[in-house]
ZAMARGU-4260 file (C-alpha; in steps of 0.2 Angstrom, whole numbers, plus 5000, padded with zeros to 4 digits):
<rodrens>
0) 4831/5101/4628 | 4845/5115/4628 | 4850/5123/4614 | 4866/5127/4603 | 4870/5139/4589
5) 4888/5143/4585 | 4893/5157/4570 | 4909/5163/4563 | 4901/5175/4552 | 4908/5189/4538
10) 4899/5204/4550 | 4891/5203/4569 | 4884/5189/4571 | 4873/5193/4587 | 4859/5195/4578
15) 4860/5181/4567 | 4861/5168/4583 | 4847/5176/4591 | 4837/5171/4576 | 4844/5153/4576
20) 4840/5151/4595 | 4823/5156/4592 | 4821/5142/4580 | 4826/5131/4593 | 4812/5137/4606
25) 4803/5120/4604 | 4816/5112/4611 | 4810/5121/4627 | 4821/5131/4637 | 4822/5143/4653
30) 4835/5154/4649 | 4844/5163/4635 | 4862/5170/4630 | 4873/5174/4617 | 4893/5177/4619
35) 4904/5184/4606 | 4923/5189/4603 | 4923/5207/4601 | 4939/5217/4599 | 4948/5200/4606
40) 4936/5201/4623 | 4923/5190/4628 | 4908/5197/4628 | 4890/5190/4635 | 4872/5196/4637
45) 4859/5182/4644 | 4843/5184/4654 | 4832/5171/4664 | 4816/5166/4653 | 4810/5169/4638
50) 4819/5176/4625 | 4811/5190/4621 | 4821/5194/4636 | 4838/5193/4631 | 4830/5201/4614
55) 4828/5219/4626 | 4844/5215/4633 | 4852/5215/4617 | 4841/5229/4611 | 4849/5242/4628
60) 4866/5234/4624 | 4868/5226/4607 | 4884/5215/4606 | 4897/5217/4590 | 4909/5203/4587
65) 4912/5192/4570 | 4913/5174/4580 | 4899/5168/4594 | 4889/5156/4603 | 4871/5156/4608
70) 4862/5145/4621 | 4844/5141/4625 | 4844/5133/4643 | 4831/5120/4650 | 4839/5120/4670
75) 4846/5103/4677 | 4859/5111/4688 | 4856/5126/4697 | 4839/5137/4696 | 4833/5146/4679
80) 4841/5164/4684 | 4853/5174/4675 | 4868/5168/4684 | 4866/5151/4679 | 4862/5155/4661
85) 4873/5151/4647 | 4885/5157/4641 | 4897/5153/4652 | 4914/5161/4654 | 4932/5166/4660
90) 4943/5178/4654 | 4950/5164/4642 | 4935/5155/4636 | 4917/5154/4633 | 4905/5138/4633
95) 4889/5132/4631 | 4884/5115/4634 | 4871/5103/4631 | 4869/5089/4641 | 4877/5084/4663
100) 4894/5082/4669 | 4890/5067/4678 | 4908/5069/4687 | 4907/5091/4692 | 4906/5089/4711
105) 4924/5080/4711 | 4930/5094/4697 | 4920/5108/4706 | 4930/5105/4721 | 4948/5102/4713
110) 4944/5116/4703 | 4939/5126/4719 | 4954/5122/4729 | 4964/5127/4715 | 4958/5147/4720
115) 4942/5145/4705 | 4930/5155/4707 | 4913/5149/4703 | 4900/5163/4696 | 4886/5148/4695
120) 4879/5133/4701 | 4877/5124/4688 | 4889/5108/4680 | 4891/5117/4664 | 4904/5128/4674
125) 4915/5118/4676 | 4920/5115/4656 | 4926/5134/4655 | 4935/5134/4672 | 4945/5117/4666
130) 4948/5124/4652 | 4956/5139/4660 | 4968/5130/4671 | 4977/5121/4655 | 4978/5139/4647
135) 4985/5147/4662 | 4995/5133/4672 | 5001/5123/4659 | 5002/5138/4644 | 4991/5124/4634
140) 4985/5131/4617 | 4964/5131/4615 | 4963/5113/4607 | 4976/5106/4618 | 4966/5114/4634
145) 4949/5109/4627 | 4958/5091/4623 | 4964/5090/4643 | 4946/5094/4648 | 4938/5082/4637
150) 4950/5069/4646 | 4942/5074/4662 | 4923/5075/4660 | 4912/5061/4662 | 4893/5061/4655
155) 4885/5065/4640 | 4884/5083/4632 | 4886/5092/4616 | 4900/5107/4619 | 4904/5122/4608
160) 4917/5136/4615 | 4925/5152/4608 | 4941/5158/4614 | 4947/5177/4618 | 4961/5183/4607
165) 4954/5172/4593 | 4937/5179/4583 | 4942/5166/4570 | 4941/5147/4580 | 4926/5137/4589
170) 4929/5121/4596 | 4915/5107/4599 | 4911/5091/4603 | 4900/5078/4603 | 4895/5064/4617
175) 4879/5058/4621 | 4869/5073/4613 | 4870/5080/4595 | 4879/5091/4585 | 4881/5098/4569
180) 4892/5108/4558 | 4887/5118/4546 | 4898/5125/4529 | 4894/5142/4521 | 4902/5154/4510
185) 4918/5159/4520 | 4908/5157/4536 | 4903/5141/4546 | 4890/5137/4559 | 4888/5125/4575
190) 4871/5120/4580 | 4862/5106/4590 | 4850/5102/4574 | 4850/5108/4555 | 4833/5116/4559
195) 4842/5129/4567 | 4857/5131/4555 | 4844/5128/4539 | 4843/5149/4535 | 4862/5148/4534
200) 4866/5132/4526 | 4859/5116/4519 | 4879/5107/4519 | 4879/5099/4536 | 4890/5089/4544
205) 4887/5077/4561 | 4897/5073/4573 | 4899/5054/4577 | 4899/5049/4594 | 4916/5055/4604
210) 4922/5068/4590 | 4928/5084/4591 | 4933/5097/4578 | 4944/5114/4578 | 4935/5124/4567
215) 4939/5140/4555 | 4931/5150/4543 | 4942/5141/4529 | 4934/5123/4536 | 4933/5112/4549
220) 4945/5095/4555 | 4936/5081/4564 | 4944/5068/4576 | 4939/5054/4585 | 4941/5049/4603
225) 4959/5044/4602 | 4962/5060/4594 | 4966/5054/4576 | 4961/5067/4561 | 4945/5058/4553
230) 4934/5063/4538 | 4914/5064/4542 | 4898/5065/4528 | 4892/5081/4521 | 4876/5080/4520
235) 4863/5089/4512 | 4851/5094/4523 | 4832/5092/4520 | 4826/5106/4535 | 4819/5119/4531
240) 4823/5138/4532 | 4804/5146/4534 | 4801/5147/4550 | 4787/5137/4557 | 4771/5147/4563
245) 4753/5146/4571 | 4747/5147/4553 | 4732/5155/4560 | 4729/5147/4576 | 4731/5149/4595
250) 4744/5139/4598 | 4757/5125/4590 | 4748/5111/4596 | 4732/5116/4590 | 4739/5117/4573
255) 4748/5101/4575 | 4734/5094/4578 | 4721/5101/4565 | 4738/5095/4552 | 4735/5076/4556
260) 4724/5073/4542 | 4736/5079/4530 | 4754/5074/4537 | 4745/5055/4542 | 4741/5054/4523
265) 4759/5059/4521 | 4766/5045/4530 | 4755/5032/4523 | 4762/5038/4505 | 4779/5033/4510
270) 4774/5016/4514 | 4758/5010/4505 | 4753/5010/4486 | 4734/5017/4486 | 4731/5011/4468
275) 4731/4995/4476 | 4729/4995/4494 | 4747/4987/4496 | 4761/4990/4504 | 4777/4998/4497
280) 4794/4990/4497 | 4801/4996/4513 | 4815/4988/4527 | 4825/4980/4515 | 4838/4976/4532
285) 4824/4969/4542 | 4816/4954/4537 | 4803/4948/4550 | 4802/4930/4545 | 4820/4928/4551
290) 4814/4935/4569 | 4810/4924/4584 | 4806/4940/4596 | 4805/4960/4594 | 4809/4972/4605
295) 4800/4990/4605 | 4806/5003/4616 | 4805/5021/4617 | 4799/5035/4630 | 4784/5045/4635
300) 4770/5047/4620 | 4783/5036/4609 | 4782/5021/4620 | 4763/5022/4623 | 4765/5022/4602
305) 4776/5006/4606 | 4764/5000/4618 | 4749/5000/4604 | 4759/4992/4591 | 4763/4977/4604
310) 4744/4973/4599 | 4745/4974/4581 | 4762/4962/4580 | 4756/4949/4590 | 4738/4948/4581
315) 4745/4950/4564 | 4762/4944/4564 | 4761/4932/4579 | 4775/4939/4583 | 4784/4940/4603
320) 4785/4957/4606 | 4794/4965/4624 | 4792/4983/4625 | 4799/4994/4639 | 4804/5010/4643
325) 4819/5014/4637 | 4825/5021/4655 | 4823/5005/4660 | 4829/4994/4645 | 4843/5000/4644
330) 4847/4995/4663 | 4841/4978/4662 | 4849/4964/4658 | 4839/4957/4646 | 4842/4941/4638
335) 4840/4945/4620 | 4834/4932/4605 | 4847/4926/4596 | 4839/4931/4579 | 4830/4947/4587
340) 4823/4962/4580 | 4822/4980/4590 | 4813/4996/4584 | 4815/5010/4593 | 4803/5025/4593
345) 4808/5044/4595 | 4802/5059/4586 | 4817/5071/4588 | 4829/5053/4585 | 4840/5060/4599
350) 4832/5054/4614 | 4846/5049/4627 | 4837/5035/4634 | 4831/5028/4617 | 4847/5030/4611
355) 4858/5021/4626 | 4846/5007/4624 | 4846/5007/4606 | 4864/5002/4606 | 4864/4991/4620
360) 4852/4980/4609 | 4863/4981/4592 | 4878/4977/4605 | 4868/4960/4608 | 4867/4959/4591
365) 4848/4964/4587 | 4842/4971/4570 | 4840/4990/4573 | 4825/4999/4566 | 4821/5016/4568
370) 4804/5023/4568 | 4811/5044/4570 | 4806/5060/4561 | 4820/5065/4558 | 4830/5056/4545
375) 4849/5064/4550 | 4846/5060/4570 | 4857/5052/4578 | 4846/5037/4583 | 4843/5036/4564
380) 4860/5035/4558 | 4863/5019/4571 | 4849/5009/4564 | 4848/4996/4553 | 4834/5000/4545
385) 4825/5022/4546 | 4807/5021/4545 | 4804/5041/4543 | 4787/5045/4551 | 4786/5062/4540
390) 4776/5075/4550 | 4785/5088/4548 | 4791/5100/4564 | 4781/5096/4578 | 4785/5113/4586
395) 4772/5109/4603 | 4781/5100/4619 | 4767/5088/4620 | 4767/5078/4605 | 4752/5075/4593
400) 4754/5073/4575 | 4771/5065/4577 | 4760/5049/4589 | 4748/5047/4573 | 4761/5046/4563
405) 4771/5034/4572 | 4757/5024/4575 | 4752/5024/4554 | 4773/5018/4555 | 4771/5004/4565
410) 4754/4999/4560 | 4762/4997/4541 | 4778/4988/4550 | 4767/4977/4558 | 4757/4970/4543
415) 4775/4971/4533 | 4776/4958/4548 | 4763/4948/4543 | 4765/4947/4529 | 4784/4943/4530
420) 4780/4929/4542 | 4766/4923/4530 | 4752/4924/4541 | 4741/4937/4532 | 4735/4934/4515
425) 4736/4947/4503 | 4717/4951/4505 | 4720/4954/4522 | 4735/4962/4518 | 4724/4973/4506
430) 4709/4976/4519 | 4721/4981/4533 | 4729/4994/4520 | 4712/5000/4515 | 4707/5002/4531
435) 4722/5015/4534 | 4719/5023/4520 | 4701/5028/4527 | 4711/5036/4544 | 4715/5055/4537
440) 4695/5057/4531 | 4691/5049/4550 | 4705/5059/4560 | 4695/5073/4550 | 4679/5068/4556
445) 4683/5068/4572 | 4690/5086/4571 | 4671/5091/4569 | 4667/5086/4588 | 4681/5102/4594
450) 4666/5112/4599 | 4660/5099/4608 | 4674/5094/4616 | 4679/5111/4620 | 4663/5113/4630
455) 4668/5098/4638 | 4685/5103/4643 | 4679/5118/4651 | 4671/5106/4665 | 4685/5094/4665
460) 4696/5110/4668 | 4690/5113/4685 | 4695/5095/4693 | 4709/5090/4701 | 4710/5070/4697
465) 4703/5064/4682 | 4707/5045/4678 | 4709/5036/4662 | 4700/5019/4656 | 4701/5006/4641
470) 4702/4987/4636 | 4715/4982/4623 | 4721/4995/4611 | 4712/5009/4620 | 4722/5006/4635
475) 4737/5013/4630 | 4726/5026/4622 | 4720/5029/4642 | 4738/5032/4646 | 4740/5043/4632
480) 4726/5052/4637 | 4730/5053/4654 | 4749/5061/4649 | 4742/5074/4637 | 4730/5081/4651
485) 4745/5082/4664 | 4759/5086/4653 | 4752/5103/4649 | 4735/5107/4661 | 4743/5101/4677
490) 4728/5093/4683 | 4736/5076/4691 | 4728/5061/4679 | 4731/5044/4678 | 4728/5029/4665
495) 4721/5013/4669 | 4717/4996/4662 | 4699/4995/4664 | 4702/4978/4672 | 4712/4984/4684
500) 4699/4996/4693 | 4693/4985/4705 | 4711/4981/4709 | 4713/4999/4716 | 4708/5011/4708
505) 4691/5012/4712 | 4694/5017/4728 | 4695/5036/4721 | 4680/5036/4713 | 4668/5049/4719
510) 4659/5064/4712 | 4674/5075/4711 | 4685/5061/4700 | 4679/5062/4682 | 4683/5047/4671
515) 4688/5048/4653 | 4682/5029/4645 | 4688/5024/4632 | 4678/5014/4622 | 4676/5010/4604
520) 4664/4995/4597 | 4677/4980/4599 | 4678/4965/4604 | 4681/4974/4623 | 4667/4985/4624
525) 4653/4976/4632 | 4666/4973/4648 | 4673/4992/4647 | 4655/4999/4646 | 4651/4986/4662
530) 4669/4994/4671 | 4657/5012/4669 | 4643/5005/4678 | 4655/5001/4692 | 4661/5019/4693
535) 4643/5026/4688 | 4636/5017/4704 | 4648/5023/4716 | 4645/5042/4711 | 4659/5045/4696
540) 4656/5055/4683 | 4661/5046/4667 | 4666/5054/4650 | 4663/5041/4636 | 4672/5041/4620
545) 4663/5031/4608 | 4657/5029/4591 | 4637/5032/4589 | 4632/5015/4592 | 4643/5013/4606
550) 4635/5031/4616 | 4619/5022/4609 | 4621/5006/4619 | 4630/5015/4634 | 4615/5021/4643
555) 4617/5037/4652 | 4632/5046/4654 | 4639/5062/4662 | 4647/5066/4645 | 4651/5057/4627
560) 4661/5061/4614 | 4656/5052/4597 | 4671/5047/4586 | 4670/5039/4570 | 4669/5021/4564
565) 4682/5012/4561 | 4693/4996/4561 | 4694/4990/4579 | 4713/4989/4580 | 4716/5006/4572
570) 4706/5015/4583 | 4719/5024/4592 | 4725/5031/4574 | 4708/5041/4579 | 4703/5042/4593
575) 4719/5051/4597 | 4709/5067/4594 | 4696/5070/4605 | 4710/5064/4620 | 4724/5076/4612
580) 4709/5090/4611 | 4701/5087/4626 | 4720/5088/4636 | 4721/5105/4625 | 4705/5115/4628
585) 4709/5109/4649 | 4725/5119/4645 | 4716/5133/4637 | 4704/5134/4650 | 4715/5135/4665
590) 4728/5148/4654 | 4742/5137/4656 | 4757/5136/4642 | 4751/5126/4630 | 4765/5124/4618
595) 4780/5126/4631 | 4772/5119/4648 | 4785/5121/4663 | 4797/5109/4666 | 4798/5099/4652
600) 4808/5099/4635 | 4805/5093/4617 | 4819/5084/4617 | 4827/5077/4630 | 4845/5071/4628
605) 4849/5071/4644 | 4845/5055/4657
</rodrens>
């Protein structure tokens, strides 16, 4: 989602913020701007797309000016055009602004009746031209006037605002979406993640829900939602200040994924002892044996990794599991288990959704555990319990090496489970540990079939509707599949149970309709491999993924994928490869964005 970067620097500090915005491209975004304080004036350069347009903005026009903002834009309200862009401004103030003003038509129109003009149609507007009134009507100084239009604004955003006349004061807050403040030497920084501010500054501080703060280049104050002066962490930031590149390859995503081998064998480090095949202590605050029911909830890839762990708890732990979309969690009213557990799933840890519902649950008094890469989010400071997936920047939209690691998380949560609730000896403890030890060498394994699967894609590539298929674990794997093909090919693809064909489905099936099964040798496959038939029969063109017996029993196929051997329940741990690489050589193939496919965001902290 949109991002911020906010400088009160020792020289011009255009520059500077360009290169923290470009850090923040994987959030996604659609526009660009940078606004500084310059000779006491405010001044602005932005540009619709990417940012190698405002770069050539700035290049024909370069801005001076010690104090500034910067804003990467991913369009809610109004179009993607430079008028809509952030910055925003008056002659007073600037602001950019992460996040909706739920409430902007009533304040567009006060506003508008007032004799504001509105240069934009977007929400964001509406925070500069309120701010404006206090300064003018009411002679209010900056933090009073940005006080009055925090008591008036209703949603969830992250705000950052510079002020003419003053190169030496921004003002921000937080509500709904993140921000941090970061401390340098005589200068200080705003930014919606320490990945942006880590080249200036590992000493970062994040707001709390409802803060604000005035600050200077001597410091920063803090206050809460009532206004009251309070004292927030300094943290030491672990992000890093290299910035993140193809390392050779064609895009993000194919990096990120050709990385599983090594950042899985990352996470499994944090959580298992190889030397043993056990499990390290880990979750000190959640204690399963003193759970009646878990909750699991999380959106997009992150819930499908929910999704597949609902498996594994109830066949190891025997433990109840609900899982939902966060979306719609966090609206239902859920009658939650006196001694319940919730673990929430989100790779950026600032998932709006995920992180309403997250504190909805710890409002009903459930154990909070957060399974996030990023230890200083904010759904990770609310937990109970962090369970860091440790995969390092996924700098792709669509996610990939973050899903494998999530899924090595829960799978080690859920024989912590087990074991916990004292239904898995400690040789089945042992053999389930083994057995993901052996998942870096199989995702590996399966990273030899690329050419295969490249070929593959190319024929894929050219239809319009491809469905999904799989039985127990590999279903959510069909969705998975299903999601990466559409998020960034376009080509319209849905997942399916493969018990549910003959409930609807079916009825697309014809020569034009590929089908992607998904099928490992389980206890499922003999009635997955029966649901081809059915599809086989009736003139559809199946793509099995298998291992080599299971193509081996099949019979004859449009297509096959050969994946590895291994543990029935962890399959998805590997056969997330071929799905994520047949998703991305479609995309190649049809020459769409891989990494930055339209519409969507990293990270969305929005609704």
């Amino acid at each position: 989602m949109c991002g911020i970067v906010g400088i009160l620097g020792g020289g011009d500090v255009a520059i500077p913020i360009f290169e923290a915005l470009k850090r923040l491209e994987y959030r996604g975004y659609d526009s660009a701007g940078i606004a500084t304080i310059d000779n006491g004036e405010i001044v602005r350069r932005r540009a619709a797309g990417k940012l190698n347009a405002l770069h050539e903005k700035l290049g024909a026009a370069p801005l001076a000016g010690r104090a500034g903002i910067g804003h990467t834009r991913w369009a809610t309200h109004g179009a993607p055009i430079e008028e809509n862009a952030h910055p925003h401004a008056t002659d007073h103030v600037s602001i950019v602004h992460n996040g909706i003003i739920e409430n902007f038509r009533e304040l567009r129109d006060e506003l508008a009746a007032k004799g504001r003009n509105f240069q934009s149609a977007t929400d964001s507007e509406v925070i500069a031209q309120l701010i404006t009134v206090f300064v003018e009507e009411e002679g209010a100084a900056p933090i009073e006037a940005f006080r009055k239009m925090l008591g008036r604004v209703r949603g969830a955003f992250a705000i950052a605002a510079v002020f003419a006349g003053n190169d030496d004061l921004i003002l921000a807050a937080r509500k709904g979406s993140p921000l941090a403040i970061g401390r340098g030497d005589g200068e200080m920084f705003v930014g919606s993640d320490a990945f942006a501010l880590a080249p200036f500054t590992n000493r970062v501080t994040y707001l709390d829900e409802g803060d604000h703060a005035a600050i200077t280049r001597a410091g920063f104050e803090v206050f809460d939602g009532s206004g009251a002066t309070v004292k927030r962490r300094e943290t030491v930031s672990s992000a890093s200040d290299a910035m993140v590149d193809k390392d050779g390859h064609r895009h993000f995503m194919a990096k990120e994924i050709h990385e599983q081998p090594e950042v899985v064998g990352h996470t499994l480090a944090r959580f298992v002892d190889p030397t043993d095949a056990s499990l390290l202590a880990f979750g000190a605050n959640f204690d399963f044996k003193k759970l009646d029911r878990l909750t699991i909830s999380a959106c997009g890839t992150a819930y499908y990794a929910g999704l597949i762990a609902k498996y594994w708890f109830e066949k190891w732990a025997r433990l109840p599991v609900e899982i939902d979309i966060a979306s719609e969690l966090r609206y239902r009213d859920i009658p939650y288990a006196e001694k319940g557990g919730a673990i929430f799933v989100s790779q950026s840890g600032e998932t709006a959704d995920t992180l309403a519902a997250l504190r909805e649950a710890k409002a009903h008094g459930q154990r909070i555990g957060a399974v996030v890469n990023v230890a200083e989010s904010s759904i990770a400071r609310e937990a109970d319990d962090i369970f860091q997936i440790n995969a390092g920047p996924e700098i792709g939209v669509a996610s990939t090496k973050a899903f494998t690691c999530q899924l090595v998380t829960l799978a080690c949560l859920a024989i912590k489970a087990g074991a916990d609730r004292g239904l898995l000896s400690k040789d089945e403890q042992s053999g389930l540990v083994a057995a993901l030890m052996e998942i870096p060498r199989l995702i590996a394994e399966a990273l030899q079939q690329e050419a295969a699967i490249e070929k593959i894609s190319a024929e894929l590539s050219k239809a319009r509707d491809i469905l999904y298929i799989g039985r127990g674990v590999s279903f959510p794997m069909a969705l998975e599949g299903a999601l990466k093909l559409k998020e960034i090919s376009y080509i319209h693809a849905e997942g399916y149970a493969a018990g549910e064909l003959k409930h609807g489905p079916i009825a697309l099936i014809d020569e034009h309709v590929p089908v992607v099964v998904v099928a490992p040798s389980d206890r499922h496959y003999e009635k997955t491999i029966s649901n081809m038939h059915e599809i086989i029969a009736r003139g559809g063109r199946p793509l099995l993924i298998s291992d080599k017996r299971g193509i081996k029993a099949a019979g004859d196929v449009w297509a096959a994928i050969e994946a590895p051997d291994t543990h029935p329940l962890l399959s998805p741990l590997v056969y997330a490869v071929p799905v994520q690489l047949l998703a991305y050589f479609a995309a190649t193939a049809k020459g769409t964005d891989v990494d930055q496919p339209r519409n969507l965001a990293k990270s969305v902290t929005v609704e």
